[in-house]
C-alpha positions in Angstrom: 64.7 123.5 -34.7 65.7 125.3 -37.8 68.6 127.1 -37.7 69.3 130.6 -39.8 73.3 131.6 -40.7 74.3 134.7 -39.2 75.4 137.9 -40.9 79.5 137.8 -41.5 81.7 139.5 -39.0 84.3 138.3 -36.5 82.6 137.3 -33.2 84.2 140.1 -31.4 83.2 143.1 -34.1 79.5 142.9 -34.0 79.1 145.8 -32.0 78.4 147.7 -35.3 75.4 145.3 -35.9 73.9 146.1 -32.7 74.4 149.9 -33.3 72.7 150.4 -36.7 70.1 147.4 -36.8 66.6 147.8 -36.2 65.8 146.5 -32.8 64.1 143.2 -32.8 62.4 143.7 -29.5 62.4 146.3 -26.9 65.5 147.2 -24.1 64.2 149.4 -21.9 66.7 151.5 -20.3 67.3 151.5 -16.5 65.4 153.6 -14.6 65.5 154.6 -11.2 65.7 151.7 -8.3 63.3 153.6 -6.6 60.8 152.9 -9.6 60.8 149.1 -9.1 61.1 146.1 -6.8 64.4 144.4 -7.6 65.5 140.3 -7.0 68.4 138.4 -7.3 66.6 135.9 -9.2 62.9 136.0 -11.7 60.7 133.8 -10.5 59.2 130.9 -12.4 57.5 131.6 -15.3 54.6 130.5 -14.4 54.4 131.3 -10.9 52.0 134.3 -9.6 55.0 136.3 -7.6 54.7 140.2 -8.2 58.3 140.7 -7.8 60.7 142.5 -9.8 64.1 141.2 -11.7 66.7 143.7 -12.5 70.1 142.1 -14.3 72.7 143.5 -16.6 70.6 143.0 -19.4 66.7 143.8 -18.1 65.0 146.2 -15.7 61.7 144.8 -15.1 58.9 147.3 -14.4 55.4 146.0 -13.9 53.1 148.9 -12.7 51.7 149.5 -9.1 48.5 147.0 -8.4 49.6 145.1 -11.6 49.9 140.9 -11.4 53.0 139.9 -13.3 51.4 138.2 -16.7 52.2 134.5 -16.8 54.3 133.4 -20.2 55.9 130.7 -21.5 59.2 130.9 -23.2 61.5 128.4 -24.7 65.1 128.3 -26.3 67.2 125.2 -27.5 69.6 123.5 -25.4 72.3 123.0 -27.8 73.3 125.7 -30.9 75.8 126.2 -33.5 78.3 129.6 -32.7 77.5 131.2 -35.7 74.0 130.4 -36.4 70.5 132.4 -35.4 68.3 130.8 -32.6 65.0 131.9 -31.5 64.0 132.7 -28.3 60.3 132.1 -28.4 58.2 134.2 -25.7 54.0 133.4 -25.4 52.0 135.0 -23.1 48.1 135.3 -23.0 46.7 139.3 -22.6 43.4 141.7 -23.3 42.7 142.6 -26.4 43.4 146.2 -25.8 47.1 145.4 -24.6 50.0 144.9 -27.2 53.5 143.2 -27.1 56.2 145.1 -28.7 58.6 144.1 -31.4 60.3 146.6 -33.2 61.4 150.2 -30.9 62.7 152.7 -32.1 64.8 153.4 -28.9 67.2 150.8 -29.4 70.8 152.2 -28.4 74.4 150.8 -28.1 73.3 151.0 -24.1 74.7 148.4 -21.2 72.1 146.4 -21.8 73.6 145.8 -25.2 77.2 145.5 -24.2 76.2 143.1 -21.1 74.3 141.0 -23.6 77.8 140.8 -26.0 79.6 140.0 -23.0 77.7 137.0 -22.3 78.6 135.9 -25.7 75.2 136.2 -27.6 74.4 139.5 -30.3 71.5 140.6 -32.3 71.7 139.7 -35.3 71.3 142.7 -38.3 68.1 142.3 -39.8 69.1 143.5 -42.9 70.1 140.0 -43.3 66.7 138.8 -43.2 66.9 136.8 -40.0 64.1 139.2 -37.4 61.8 138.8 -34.8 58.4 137.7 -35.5 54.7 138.1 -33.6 51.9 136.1 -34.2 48.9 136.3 -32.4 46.0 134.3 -31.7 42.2 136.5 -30.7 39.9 134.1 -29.3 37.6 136.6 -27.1 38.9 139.2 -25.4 41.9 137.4 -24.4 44.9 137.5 -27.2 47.7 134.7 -27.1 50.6 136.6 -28.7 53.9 134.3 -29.4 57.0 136.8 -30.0 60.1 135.1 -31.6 63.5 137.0 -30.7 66.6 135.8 -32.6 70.1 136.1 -31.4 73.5 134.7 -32.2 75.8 132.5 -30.1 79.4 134.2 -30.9 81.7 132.9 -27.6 85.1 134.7 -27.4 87.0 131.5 -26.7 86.7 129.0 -29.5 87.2 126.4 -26.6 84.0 127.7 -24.8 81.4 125.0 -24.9 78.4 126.3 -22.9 77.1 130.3 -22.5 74.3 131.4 -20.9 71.9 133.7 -22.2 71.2 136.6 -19.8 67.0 137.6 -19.3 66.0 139.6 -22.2 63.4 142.1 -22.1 59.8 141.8 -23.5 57.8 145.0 -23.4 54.0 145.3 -23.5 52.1 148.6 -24.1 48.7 148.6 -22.1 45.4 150.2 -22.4 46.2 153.2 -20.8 49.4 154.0 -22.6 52.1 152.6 -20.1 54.8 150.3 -21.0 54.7 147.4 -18.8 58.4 145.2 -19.1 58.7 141.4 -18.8 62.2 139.9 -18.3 62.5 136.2 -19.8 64.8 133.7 -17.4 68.2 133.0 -18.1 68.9 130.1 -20.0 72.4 127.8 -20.5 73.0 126.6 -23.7 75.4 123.8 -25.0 77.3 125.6 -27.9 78.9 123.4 -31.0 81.3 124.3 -33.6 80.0 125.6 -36.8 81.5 122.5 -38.5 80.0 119.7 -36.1 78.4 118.7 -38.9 81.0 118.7 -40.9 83.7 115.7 -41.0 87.7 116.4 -41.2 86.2 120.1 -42.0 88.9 122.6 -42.9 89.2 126.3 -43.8 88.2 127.6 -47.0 90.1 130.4 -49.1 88.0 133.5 -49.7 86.2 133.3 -52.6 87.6 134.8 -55.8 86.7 138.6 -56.4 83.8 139.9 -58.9 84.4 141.9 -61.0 82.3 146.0 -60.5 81.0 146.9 -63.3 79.4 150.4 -63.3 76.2 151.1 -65.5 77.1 153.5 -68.2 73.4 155.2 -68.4 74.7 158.0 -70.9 75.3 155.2 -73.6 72.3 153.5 -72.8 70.5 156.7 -73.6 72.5 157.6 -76.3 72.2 154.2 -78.0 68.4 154.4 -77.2 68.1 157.5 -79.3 69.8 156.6 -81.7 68.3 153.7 -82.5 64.4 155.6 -82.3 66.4 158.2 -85.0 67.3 155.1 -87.0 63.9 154.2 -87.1 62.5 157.1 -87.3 65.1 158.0 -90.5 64.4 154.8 -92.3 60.7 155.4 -92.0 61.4 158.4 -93.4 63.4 157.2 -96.1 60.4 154.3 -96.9 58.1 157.9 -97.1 60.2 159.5 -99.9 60.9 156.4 -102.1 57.3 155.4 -101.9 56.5 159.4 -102.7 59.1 158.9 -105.6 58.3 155.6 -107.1 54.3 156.4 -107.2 52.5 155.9 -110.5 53.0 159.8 -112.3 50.0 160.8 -113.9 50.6 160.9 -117.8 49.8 163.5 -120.0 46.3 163.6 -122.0 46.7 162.3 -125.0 46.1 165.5 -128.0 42.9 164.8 -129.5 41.8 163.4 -132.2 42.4 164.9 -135.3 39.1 165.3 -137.8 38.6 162.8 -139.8 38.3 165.4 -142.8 41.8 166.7 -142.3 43.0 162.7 -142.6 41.2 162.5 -145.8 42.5 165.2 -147.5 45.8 164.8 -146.4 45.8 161.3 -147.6 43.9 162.2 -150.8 46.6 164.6 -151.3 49.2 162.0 -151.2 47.6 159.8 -153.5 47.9 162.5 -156.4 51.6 162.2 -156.0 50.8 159.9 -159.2 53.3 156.7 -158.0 50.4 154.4 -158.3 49.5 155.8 -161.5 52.8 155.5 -163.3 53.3 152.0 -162.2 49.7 151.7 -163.9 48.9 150.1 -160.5 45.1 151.6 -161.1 42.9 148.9 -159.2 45.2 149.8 -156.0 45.1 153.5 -156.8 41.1 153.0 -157.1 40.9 150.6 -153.7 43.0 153.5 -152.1 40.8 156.1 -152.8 37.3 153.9 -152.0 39.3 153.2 -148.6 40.0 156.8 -147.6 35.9 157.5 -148.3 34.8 154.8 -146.5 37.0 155.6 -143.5 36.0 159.2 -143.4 32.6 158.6 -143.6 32.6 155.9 -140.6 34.7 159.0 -138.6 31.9 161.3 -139.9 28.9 159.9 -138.8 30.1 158.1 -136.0 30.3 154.2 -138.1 33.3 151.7 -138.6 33.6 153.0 -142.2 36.1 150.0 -143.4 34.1 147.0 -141.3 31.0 147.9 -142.8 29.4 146.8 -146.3 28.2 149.3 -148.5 24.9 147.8 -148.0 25.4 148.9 -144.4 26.9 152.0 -145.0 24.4 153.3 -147.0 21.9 152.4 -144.7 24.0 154.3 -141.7 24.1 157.3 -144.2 20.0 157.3 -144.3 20.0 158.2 -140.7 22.3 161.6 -141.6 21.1 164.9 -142.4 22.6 164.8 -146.3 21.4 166.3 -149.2 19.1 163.5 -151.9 21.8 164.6 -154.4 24.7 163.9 -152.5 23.8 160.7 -150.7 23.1 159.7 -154.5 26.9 160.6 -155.4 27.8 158.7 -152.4 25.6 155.4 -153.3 27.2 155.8 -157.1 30.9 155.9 -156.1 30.6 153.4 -153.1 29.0 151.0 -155.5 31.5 151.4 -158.6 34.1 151.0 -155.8 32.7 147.8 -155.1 33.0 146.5 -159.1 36.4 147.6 -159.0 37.4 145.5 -155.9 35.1 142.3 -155.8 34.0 142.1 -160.5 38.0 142.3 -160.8 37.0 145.3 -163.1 40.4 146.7 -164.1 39.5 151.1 -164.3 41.5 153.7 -166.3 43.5 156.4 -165.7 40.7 159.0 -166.2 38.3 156.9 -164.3 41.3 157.0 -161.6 41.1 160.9 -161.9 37.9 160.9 -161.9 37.7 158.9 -158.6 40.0 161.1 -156.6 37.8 164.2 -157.5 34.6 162.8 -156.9 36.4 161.6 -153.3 37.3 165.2 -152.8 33.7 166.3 -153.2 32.3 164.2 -151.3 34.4 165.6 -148.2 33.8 168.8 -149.1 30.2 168.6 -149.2 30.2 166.6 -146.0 32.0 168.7 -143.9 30.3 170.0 -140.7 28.4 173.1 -140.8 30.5 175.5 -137.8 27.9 176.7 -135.1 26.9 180.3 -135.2 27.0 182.0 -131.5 23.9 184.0 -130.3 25.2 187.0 -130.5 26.7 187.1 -133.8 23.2 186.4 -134.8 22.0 189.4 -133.2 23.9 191.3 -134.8 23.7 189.9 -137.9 20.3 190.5 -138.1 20.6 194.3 -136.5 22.8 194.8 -139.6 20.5 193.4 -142.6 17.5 195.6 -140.7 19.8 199.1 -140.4 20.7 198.0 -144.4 18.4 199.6 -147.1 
């Protein structure tokens, strides 16, 4: 059979085990002897007697016009002081009784002090060795096997055999009542913890651990810190971003009129460098260039990428004057001697150049639109004049 280590204690100071453990099966306490049939001695386990045991450790109470149940029960013959054994109680019942494993009337009573003196205890449950019910249903008639552990702790470390004393087995009926069942004594060969172990000898107590206590106020305090760390270099990430976007530039001013370009560059060209260096094919290129751009700028044309061939034919679609597109087909065309015939001009013809340029912009310059209303009362005037 498996054997389970007891909880640690001295074998004499497990009184406090039996006092604060959860009870792994029921001790009923003694009631009066009038109450039941007492005997020196239980009878077999599976014999039919109706008679009563009363020890030390178990009052037996089996209701008037009751048979005793038959059970089985079983313990080993030879343990280890120290070490859990089971006792292991089957009996066969109706379905609408119950055998009892954990009570919560378990007190440091007689019954518990005869059962230490006999050299056996309880052992705690919190040390996960309890008693255990399993039951079979076949019917009406339940086969319940209750496993009760308890530890051989003999007061003289030369004691070889104890006997455990009967235990008590409670089973609630039908009707409510508590019907008790004491189990038979049973002798027991007991062995040294170390039986199994050869030239065994005492060990020194293990070496002390260390408490440490959990600081929760740091680990909070470290755990909010770290979400503000987060949450500040987020917010960091945010305002760079916010500061590094694209900034929208400025519009650009607008374009100034091609007409203010050409006079202002027309202008320069009468500062007479070109003609004093008698530079008068540039002077004369100069001034066809300024025309030709302002007239592209004009009417909406690349002015210098376009022959005068093409130019003249862009200028057909305008609203100009016969006379003036004629001016404009006369100097566009002497501009073209002068640049491609290698035709070298004058001075005067240079002059003469600039002012016809100069009337050709003036002459070409956008007419400014006249609002409604100042032709209202324009008219209103030349009506009220005589």
């Amino acid at each position: 059979m498996k054997r389970k280590r007891a909880s640690q204690g001295g074998p004499r100071s497990k009184r406090w085990l039996l006092g604060t453990a959860t009870a792994a099966f029921v001790l009923v306490p003694r009631v009066a002897e009038s109450a039941v049939t007492t005997g020196a001695v239980a009878p077999p386990a599976g014999s039919s007697a109706t008679g009563a045991m009363h020890s030390s450790t178990c009052i037996e109470q089996i209701p008037d016009g009751k048979a005793r149940p038959k059970f089985d029960e079983a313990f080993p013959d030879k343990i280890r002081a120290g070490y859990a054994e089971y006792l292991e109680f089957t009996t066969e019942h109706g379905r609408a009784e119950t055998v009892l494993v954990n009570s919560t009337h378990f007190t440091q009573s007689d019954e518990v002090k005869a059962l230490e003196q006999s050299g056996f205890i309880i052992p705690d449950p919190r040390g996960g060795v309890i008693a255990s019910l399993t039951t079979d249903i076949k019917g009406d008639r339940v086969t319940s096997k209750l496993k009760m552990p308890f530890v051989a702790l003999p007061s003289d470390t030369k004691q070889r055999t104890l006997t455990l004393p009967p235990i008590p087995v409670a089973i609630r009926r039908a009707n409510g009542e508590t019907m008790t069942l004491c189990t038979q004594p049973h002798s027991v060969k007991v062995e040294s913890p170390t039986v199994n172990t050869p030239e065994a000898r005492p060990h020194s107590n293990p070496a002390f651990r260390r408490q440490l206590e959990e600081w929760t106020s740091l680990k909070q305090a470290v755990k909010i810190g770290g979400i503000g760390l987060l949450a500040g270099a987020a917010l960091a990430a945010l305002v760079w971003a916010w500061l590094k976007r694209p900034k929208r530039l400025p519009p650009p001013p607008p374009p100034r009129p091609p007409w203010e370009l050409a006079f202002e560059e027309l202008a320069k060209l009468k500062s007479f460098d070109l003609l004093r260096a008698q530079r008068y094919a540039d002077f004369y290129a100069q001034v066809s260039d300024t025309v030709r751009k302002y007239l592209g700028g004009r009417f909406g044309y690349d002015g210098l990428e376009c022959t005068t061939r093409e130019a003249i034919a862009e200028l057909r679609r305008q609203a100009i004057g016969q006379s003036m597109f004629h001016s404009i087909d006369q100097f566009l065309t002497q501009a073209d001697l002068v640049k491609f015939a290698r035709l070298t001009p004058t001075e005067p013809e240079c002059m003469t150049a600039i002012a016809e340029a100069e009337t050709i912009v003036t002459a070409t310059l956008p007419v400014p639109e006249v609002r409604q209303d100042e032709d209202t009362d324009r008219e209103k005037g030349a009506q009220a004049s005589p």
